[in-house]
C-alpha positions as CSV (number, residue, x, y, z in Angstrom):
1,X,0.0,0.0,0.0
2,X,1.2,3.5,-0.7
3,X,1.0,6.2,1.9
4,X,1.9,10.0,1.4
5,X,3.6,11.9,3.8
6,X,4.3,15.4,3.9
7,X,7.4,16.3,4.8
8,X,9.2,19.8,5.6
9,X,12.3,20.0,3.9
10,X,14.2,23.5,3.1
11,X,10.7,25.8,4.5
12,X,8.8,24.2,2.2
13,X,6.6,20.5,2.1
14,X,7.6,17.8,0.1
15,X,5.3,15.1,-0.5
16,X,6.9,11.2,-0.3
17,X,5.0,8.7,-1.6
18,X,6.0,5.7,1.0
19,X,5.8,1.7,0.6
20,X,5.8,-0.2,3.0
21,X,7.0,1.4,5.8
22,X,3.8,2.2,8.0
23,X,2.4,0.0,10.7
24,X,-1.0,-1.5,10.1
25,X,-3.7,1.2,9.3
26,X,-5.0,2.0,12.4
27,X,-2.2,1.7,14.6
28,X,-0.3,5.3,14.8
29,X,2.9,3.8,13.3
30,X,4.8,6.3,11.4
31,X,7.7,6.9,9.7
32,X,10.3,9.2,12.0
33,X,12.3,10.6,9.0
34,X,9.2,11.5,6.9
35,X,7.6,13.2,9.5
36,X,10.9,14.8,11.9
37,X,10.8,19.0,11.7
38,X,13.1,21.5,13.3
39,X,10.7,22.0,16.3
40,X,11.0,18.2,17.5
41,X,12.6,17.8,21.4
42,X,11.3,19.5,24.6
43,X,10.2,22.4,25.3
44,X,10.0,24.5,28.3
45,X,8.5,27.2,30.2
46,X,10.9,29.7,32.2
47,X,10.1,28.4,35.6
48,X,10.5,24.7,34.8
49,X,6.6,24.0,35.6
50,X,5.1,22.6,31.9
51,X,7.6,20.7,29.7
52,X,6.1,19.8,26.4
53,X,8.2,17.1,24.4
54,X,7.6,17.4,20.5
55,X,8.1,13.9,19.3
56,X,9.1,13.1,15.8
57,X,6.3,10.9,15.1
58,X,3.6,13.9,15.5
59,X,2.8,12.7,19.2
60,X,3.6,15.1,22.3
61,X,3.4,14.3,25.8
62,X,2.8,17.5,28.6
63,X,3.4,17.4,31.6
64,X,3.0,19.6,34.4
65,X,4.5,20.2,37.8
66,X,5.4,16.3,39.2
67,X,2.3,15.2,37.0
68,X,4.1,13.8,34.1
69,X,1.9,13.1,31.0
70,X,-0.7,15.3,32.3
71,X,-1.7,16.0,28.5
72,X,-0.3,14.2,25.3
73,X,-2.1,14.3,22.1
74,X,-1.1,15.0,18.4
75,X,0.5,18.0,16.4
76,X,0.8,19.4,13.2
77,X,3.7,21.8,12.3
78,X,3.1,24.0,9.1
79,X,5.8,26.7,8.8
80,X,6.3,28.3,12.0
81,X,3.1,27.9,13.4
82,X,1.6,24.1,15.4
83,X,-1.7,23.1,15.8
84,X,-2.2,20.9,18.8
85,X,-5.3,18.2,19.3
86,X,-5.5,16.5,22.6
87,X,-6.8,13.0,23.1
88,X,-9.8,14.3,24.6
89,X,-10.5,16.1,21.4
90,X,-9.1,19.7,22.9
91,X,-6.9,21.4,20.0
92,X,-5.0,24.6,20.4
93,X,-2.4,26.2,18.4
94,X,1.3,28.0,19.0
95,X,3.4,29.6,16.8
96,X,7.4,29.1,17.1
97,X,10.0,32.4,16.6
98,X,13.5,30.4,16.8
99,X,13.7,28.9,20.0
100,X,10.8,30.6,21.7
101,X,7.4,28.7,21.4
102,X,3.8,31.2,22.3
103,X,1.0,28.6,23.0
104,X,-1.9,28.9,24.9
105,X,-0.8,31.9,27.0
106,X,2.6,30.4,27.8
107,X,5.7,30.8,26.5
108,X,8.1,28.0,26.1
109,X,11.4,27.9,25.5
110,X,13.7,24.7,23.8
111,X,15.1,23.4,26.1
112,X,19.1,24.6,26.5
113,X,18.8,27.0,24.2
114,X,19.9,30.5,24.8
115,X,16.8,31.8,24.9
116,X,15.8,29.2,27.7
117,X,19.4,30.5,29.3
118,X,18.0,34.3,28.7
119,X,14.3,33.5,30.2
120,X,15.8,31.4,33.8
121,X,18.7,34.3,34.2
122,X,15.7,36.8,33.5
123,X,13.8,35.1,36.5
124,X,16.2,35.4,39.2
């Protein structure tokens, strides 16, 4: 069976036609490499208190204060901007500048980055 995948390659989408290489329909098996963007890793606010980890196969898992996965769902990065839909059916949107991520009234910041550096030194 072919599948086609958009992919972001150079700022712009690239569609792959794939064979093969997907889990059973159904199943949420993708393809890391077809799907991987720039934004993929963790992301965190200043204080520490929601870390949000981007994973290459379109998942994310949230988690807040000690609750880890308090919130995981599914993304969608077009450009600079992500749209977010929870399992509970819950979406939201961000949109990235560099390393700095505005989403729902939060900022986040990638994690190690100098703009995470900037946002902890700016707390203190």
């Amino acid at each position: 069976m072919m599948r086609r995948v958009l992919a972001l390659v150079g700022g712009g989408f690239l569609t792959v036609l794939l064979s093969g290489c997907f889990g059973a329909p159904g199943t949420g098996a993708r393809a890391a490499d077809a799907s991987a963007h720039p934004y993929v890793g963790m992301w965190v606010t200043a204080d520490g208190h929601i870390r949000q980890q981007l994973l290459a196969d379109g998942r994310y898992d949230e988690a807040r204060g000690d609750r880890e996965s308090a919130y995981t769902g599914s993304y969608r990065v077009s450009g600079n901007r992500i749209d977010y839909v929870d399992d509970t059916g819950f979406t939201a949107d961000g949109t990235f500048d560099g390393d700095v991520l505005d989403h729902g009234g939060y900022t986040f910041y990638r994690e190690g980055s100098e703009a995470h550096r900037r946002a902890i030194a700016g707390r203190s």
